[in-house]
C-alpha positions as CSV (number, residue, x, y, z in Angstrom):
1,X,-59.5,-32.7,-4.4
2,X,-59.6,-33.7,-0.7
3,X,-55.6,-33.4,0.8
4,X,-54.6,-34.2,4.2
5,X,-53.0,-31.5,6.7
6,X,-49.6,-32.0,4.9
7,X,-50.8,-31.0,1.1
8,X,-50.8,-34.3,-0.1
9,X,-53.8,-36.1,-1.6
10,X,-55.4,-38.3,1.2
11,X,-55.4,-41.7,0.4
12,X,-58.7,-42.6,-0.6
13,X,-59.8,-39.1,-2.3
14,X,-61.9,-38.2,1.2
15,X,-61.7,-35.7,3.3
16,X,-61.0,-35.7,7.1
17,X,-58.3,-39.0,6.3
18,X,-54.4,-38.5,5.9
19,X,-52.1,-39.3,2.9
20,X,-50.8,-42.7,2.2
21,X,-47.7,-41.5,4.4
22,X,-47.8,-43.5,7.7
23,X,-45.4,-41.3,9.0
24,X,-47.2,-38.4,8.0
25,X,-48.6,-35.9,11.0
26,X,-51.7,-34.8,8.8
27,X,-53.5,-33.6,10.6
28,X,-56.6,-34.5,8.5
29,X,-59.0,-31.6,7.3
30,X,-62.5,-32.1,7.2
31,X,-63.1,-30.2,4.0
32,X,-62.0,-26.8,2.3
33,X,-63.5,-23.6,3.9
34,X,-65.5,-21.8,1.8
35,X,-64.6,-18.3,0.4
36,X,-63.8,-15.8,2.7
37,X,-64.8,-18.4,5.3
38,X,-62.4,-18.3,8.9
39,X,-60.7,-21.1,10.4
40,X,-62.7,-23.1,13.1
41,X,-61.7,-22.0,16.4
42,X,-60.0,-25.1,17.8
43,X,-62.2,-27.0,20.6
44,X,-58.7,-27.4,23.0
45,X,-55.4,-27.0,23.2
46,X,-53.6,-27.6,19.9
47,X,-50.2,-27.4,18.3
48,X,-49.2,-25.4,15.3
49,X,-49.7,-28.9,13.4
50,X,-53.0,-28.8,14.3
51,X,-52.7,-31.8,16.4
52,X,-53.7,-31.9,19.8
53,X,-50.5,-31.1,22.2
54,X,-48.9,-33.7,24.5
55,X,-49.9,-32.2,27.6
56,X,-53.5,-30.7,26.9
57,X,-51.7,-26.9,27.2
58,X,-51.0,-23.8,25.1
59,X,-47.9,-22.9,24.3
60,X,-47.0,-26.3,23.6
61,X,-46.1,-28.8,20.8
62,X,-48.3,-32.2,20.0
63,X,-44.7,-34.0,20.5
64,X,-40.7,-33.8,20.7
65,X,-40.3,-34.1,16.8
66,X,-42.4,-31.7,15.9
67,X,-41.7,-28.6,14.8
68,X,-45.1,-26.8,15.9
69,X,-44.9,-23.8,16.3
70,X,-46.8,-24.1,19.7
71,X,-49.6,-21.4,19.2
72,X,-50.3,-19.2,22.2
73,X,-54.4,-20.1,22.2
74,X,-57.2,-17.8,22.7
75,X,-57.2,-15.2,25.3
76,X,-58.3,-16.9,29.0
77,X,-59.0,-20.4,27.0
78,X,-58.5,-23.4,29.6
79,X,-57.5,-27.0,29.4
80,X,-60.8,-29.7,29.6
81,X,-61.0,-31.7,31.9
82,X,-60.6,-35.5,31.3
83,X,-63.2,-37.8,33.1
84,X,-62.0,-41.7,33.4
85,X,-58.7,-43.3,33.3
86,X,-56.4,-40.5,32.8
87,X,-52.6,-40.1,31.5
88,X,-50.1,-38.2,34.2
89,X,-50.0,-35.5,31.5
90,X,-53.8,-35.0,32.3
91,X,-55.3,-35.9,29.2
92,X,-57.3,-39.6,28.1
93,X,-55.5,-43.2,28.5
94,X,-55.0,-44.4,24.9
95,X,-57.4,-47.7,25.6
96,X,-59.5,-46.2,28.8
97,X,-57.6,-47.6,31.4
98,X,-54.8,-47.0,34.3
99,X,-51.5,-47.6,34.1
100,X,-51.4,-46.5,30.4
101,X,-50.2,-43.4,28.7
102,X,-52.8,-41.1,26.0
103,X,-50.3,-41.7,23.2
104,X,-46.8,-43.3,22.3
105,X,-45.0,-39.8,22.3
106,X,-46.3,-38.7,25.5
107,X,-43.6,-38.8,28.5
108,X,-46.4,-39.6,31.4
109,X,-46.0,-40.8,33.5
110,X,-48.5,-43.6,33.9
111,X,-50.3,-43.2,36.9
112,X,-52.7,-45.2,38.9
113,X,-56.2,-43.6,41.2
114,X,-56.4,-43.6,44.7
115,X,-58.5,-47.0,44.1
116,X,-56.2,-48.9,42.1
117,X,-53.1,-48.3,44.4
118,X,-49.8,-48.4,42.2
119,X,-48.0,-51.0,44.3
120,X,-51.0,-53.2,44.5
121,X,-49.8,-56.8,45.2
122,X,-53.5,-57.9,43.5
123,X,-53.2,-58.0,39.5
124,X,-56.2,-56.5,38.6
125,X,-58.8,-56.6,34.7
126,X,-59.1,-53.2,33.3
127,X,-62.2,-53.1,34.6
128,X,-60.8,-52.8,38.5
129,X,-61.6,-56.1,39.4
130,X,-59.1,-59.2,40.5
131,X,-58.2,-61.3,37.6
132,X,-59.8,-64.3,37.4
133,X,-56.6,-66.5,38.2
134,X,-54.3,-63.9,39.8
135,X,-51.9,-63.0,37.3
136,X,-51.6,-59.5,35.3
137,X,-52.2,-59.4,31.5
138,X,-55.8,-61.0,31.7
139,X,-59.4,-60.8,32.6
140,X,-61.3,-61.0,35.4
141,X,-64.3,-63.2,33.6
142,X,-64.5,-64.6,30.1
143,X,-67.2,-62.1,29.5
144,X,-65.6,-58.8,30.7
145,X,-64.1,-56.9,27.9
146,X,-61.4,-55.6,29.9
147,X,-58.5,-54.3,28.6
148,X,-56.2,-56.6,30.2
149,X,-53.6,-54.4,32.0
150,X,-49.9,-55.0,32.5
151,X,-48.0,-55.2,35.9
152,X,-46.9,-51.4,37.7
153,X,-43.6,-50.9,37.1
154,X,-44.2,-52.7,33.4
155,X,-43.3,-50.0,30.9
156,X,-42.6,-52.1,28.0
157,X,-44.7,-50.9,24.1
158,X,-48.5,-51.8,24.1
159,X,-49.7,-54.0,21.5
160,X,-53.1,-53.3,20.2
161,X,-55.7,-55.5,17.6
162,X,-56.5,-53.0,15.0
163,X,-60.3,-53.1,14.4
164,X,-60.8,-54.2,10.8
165,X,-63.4,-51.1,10.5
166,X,-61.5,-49.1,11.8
167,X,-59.4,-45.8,9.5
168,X,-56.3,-47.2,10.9
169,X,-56.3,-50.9,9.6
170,X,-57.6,-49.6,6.4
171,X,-55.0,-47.2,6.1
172,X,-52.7,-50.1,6.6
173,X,-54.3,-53.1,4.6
174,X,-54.5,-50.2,1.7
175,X,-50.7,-49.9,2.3
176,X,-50.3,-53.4,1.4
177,X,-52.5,-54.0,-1.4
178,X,-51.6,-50.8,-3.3
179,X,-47.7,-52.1,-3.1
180,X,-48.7,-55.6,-4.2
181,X,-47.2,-57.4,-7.5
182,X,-50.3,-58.7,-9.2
183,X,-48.3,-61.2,-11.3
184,X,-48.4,-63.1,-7.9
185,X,-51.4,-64.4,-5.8
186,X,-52.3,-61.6,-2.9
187,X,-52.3,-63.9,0.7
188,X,-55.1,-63.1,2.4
189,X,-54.7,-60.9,6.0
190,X,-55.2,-62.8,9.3
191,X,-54.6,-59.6,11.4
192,X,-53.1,-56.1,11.7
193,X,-51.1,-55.3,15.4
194,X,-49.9,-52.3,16.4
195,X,-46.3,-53.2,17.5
196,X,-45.0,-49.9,18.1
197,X,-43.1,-50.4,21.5
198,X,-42.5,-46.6,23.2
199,X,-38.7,-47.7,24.1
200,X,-37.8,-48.2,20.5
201,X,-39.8,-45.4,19.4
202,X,-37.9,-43.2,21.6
203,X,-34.4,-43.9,20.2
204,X,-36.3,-43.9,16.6
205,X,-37.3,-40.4,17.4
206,X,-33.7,-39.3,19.0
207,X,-32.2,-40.5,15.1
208,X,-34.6,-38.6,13.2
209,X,-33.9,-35.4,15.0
210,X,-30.3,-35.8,15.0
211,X,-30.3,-36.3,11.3
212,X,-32.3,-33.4,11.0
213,X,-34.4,-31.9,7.6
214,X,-33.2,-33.7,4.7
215,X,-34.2,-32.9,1.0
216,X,-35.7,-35.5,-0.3
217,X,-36.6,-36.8,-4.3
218,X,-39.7,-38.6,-3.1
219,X,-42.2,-38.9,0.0
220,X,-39.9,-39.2,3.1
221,X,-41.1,-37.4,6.2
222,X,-38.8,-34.9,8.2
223,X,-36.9,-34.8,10.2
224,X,-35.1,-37.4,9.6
225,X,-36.6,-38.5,5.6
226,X,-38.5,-41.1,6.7
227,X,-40.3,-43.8,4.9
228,X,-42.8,-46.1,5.1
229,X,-41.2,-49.8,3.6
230,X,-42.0,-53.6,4.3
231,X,-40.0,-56.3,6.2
232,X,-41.0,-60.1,5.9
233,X,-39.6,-62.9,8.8
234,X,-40.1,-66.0,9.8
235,X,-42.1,-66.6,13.0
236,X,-42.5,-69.7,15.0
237,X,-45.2,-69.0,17.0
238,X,-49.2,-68.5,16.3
239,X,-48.9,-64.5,17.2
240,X,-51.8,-63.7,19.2
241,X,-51.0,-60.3,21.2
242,X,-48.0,-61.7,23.4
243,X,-44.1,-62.0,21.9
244,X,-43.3,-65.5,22.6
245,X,-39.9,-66.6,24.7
246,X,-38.8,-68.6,21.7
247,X,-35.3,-67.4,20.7
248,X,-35.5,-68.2,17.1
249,X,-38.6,-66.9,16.5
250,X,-37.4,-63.3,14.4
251,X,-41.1,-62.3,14.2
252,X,-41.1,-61.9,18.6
253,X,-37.8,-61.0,18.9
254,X,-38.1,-57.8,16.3
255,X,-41.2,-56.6,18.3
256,X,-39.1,-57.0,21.6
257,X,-36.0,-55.8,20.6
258,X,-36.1,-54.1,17.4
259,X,-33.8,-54.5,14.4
260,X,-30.3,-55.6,15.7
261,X,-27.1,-55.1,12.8
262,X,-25.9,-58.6,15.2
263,X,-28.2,-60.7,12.8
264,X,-26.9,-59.2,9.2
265,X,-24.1,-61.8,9.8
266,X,-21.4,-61.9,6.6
267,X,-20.7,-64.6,4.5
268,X,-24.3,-66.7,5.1
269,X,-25.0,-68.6,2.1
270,X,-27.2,-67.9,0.2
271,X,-26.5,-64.5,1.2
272,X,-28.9,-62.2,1.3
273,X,-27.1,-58.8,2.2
274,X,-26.8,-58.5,-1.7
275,X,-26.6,-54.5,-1.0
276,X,-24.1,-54.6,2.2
277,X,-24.1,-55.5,5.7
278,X,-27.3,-53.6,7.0
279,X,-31.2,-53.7,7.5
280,X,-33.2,-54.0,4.7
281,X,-36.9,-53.2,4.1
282,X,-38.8,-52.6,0.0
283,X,-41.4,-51.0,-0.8
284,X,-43.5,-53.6,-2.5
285,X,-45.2,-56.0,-0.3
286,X,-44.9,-59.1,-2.2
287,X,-41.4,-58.7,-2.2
288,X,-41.0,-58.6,1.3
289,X,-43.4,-61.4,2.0
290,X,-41.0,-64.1,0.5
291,X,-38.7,-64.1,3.3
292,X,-41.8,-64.6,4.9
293,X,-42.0,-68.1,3.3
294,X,-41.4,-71.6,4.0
295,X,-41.7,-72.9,0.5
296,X,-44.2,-71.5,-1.2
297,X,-46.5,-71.3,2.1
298,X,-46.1,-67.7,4.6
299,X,-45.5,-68.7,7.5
300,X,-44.5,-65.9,9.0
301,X,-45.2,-62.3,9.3
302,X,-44.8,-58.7,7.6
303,X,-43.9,-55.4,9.4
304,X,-44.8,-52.6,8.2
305,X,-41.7,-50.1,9.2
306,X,-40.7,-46.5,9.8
307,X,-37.1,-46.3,8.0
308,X,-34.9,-43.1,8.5
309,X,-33.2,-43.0,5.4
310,X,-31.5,-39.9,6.0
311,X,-29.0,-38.8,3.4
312,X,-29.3,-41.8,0.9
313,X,-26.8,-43.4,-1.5
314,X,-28.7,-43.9,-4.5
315,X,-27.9,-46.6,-6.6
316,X,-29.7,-48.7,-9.8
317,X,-30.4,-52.1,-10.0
318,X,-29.1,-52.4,-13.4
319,X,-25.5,-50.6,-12.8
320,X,-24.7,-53.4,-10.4
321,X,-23.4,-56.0,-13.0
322,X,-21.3,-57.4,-10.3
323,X,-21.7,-58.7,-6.9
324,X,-19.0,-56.6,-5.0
325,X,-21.3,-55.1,-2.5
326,X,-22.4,-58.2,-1.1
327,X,-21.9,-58.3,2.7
328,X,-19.9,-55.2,2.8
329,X,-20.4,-52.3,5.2
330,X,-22.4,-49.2,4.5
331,X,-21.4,-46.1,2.7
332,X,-19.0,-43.6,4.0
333,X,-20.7,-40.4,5.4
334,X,-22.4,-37.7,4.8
335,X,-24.8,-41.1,4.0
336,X,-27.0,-42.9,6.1
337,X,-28.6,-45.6,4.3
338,X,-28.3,-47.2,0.3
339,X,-31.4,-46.8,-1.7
340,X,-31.2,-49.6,-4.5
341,X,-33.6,-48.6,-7.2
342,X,-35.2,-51.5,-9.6
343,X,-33.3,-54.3,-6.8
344,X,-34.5,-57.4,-8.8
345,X,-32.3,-56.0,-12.1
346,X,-28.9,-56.6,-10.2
347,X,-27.0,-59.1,-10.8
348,X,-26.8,-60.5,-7.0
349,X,-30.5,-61.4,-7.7
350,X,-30.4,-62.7,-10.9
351,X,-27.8,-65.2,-9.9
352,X,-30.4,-66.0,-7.0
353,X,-33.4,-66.6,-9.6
354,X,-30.9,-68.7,-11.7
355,X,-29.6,-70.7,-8.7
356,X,-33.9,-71.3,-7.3
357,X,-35.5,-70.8,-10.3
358,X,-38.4,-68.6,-8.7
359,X,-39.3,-65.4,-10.6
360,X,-38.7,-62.3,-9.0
361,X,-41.6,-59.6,-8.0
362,X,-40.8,-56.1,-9.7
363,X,-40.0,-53.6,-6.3
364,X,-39.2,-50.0,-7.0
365,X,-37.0,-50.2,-4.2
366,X,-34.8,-52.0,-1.5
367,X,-33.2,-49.6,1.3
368,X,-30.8,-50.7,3.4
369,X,-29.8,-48.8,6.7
370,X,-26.6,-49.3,9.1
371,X,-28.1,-48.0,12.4
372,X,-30.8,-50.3,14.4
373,X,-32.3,-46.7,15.7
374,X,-33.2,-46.5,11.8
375,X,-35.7,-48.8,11.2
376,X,-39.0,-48.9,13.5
377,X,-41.4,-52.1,13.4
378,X,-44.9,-50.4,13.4
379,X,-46.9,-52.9,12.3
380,X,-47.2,-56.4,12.1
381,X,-49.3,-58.1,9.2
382,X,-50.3,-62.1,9.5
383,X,-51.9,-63.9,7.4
384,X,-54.1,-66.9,7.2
């Protein structure tokens, strides 16, 4: 049936889509060739992958963590040439505009034209105009579509509206559903963001490589085994595009800062660092969604994360008949994380069901990591 570049099946049973993996690197295939049929010749520079490399040259790889191999290209074959808004690497801005970079592993630099000087004291629309009241990060009109553009010298992660018709958001939403515990009412999805911020995905990247190839008993991604998992917070703001200055808003602060170990604080009651003093994300959604509660209403959001788990500590819910990892520190090496299979069957959370009384959602697993470079917040799901 119809697999993605990696040799797993795509995720829904088409071709030219990727596995369920959002870590995966596909790349997707449009179809299987036909007997004794040769590979398309690629239409530009690619890497070994088959992804596009991250400076539109041979002889190159489509990013850091890659492991290629760059391919050498046809004989006399030349880069194209990008019309428009253009990365300092040569090829396409991401969203069409100046001042941006073509994707989140490209090194840049951002760069402005000759039109849009870079130290231009005039915040300017995406569409080269003035903004309409003279500060970055809007429009000129109400009816321009923009992009809004941020100030020169801003470097800070984009965050982009995913188009509900658009592969990526389904992707996503499918994610969500799929991990879902029917026994409980599914909450119906606001919005998907793209959170990915290109400081924390840098220091994400530097983990994975310094981990290295791990094996791995289920879908991780090398290097580095990661996995795609959930993370529910509260939030205190109505998220619209811009992290709010509110301090004890988690939702804002995660996509500014990251995961910080500062905030897995010992001895809160009721504790929640039933599995030891780290970052925690599942992989069902409906688990993660209750610390996304007030009650029995969501009032705050869901990442969807990128969790190095590295060399992993696996443990069952069911062995755990005491409560004796609760707030204590992570395993000793060669491990970098604690994978808790079956969570809800240990006996830290079924003193918290008798204490509440509210039933548990079945989760194949909780993993818990001790490094903030570990965990990356991708996505951002809201709700209505």
């Amino acid at each position: 049936g119809p697999v993605c570049g990696c040799g797993k099946p795509t995720w829904n049973n088409q071709w030219n889509e990727m596995c369920a993996d959002m870590s995966c690197p596909g790349p997707p295939l449009a179809g299987p060739l036909p007997a004794g049929a040769a590979p398309p010749v690629p239409a530009g520079p690619i890497c070994g992958c088959g992804k596009p490399t991250w400076n539109n040259q041979w002889n190159e790889t489509c990013s850091k963590s890659c492991p290629g191999p760059s391919m050498p290209g046809p004989v006399g074959a030349a880069p194209p040439v990008a019309a428009g808004p253009m990365c300092g690497c040569g090829k396409p801005t991401w969203n069409g505009t100046w001042n941006e970079l073509c994707s989140r592993g490209c090194p840049g630099p951002r760069i402005w034209p000759a039109a849009l000087p870079e130290q231009s004291s005039v915040p300017l629309c995406g569409c080269g105009k003035p903004t309409w009241n003279g500060k970055w990060r809007e429009y000129c009109s109400s009816m321009c579509p923009g992009p809004r553009l941020r100030p020169p010298g801003d470097n800070s992660g984009f965050i982009c509206l995913l188009d509900p018709t658009s592969s990526e958001y389904i992707r996503v939403a499918h994610l969500f559903t799929r991990s879902w515990d029917t026994c409980f009412p599914r909450p119906v999805i606001k919005d998907i963001w793209d959170v990915t911020d290109d400081d924390l995905r840098s220091k994400f990247v530097s983990f994975c490589t310094r981990i290295g190839n791990v094996p791995d008993m289920g879908f991780g991604t090398n290097p580095g085994n990661v996995k795609n998992r959930f993370h529910g917070t509260s939030m205190k703001c109505k998220f619209s595009g811009f992290p709010c200055n509110d301090s004890t808003c988690s939702v804002c602060g995660i996509i500014k800062q990251g995961f910080l170990m500062r905030y897995a604080v010992k001895g809160r009651i009721p504790s929640s660092l039933f599995f030891g003093r780290g970052l925690y994300s599942c992989s069902a959604s409906s688990s993660a969604v209750r610390y996304a509660k007030n009650g029995i209403k969501i009032q705050g959001g869901l990442f969807v994360t990128l969790v190095a788990c590295g060399r992993c500590e696996l443990i069952k819910g069911s062995s755990l008949t005491d409560t004796s990892l609760e707030d204590q520190d992570g395993p000793s090496p060669p491990f970098n994380s604690r994978i808790v299979s079956d969570p809800h069957s240990s006996q830290s959370y079924r003193n918290l069901q008798c204490k509440f009384g509210v039933p548990l959602g079945a989760c194949d697993d909780e993993v818990v990591v001790f490094d903030e470079d570990a965990m990356l917040p991708k996505y951002l799901i809201t709700f209505r």
